[in-house]
C-alpha positions as CSV (number, residue, x, y, z in Angstrom):
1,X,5.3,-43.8,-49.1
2,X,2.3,-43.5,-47.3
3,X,3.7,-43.9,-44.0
4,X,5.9,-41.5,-44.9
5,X,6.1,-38.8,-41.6
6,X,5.5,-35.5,-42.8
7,X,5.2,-33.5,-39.7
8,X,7.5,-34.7,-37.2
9,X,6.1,-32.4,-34.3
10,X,3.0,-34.1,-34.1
11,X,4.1,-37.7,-36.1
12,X,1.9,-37.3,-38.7
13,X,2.1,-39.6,-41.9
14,X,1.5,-38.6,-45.6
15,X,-1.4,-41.3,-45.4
16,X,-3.5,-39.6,-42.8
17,X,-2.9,-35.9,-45.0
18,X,-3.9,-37.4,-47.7
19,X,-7.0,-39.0,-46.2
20,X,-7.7,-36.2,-44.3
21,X,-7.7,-33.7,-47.8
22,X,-9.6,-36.5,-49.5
23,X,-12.5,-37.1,-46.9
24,X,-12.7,-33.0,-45.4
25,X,-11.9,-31.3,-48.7
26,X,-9.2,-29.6,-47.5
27,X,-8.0,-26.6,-49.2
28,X,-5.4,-25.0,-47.2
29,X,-2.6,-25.6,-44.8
30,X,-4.4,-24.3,-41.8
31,X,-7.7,-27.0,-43.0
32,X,-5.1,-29.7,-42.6
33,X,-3.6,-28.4,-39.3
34,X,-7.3,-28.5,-38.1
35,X,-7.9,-31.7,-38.8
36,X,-4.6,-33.7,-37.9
37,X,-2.5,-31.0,-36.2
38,X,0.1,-31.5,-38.9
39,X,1.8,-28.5,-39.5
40,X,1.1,-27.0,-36.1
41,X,4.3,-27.6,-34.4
42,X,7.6,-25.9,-35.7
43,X,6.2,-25.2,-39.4
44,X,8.4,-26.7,-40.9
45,X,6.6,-29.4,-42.7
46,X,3.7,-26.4,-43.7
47,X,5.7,-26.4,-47.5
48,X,5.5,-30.2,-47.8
49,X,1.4,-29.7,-46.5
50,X,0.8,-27.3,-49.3
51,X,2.6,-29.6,-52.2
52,X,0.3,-32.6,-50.9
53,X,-2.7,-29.9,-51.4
54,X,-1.2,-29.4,-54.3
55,X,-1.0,-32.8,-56.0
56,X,-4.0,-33.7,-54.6
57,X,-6.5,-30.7,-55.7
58,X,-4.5,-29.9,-58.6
């Protein structure tokens, strides 16, 4: 699940997101486009971003 490509634009797994949230404290979609450049293609993915942040910081 993990290797699981959210952003497609830039290839970007749900492993590096999460790691990314995890190790930064991200907060927001834009934090997490910052740091991977997930999310900064089409914006498409930005929903699945924000359910990550979700899970994640509750």
């Amino acid at each position: 699940m993990k290797d699981e490509i959210i952003c497609n634009c830039m290839q970007v797994d749900r492993g590096t997101i999460v790691e990314a949230i995890k190790a930064k404290g991200l907060k927001t979609v834009e934090e997490v486009g910052d740091e991977t450049e997930a999310g900064t293609g089409c914006g498409a993915c930005q929903d699945d971003i924000q359910e990550i942040l979700d899970e994640i910081n509750g």
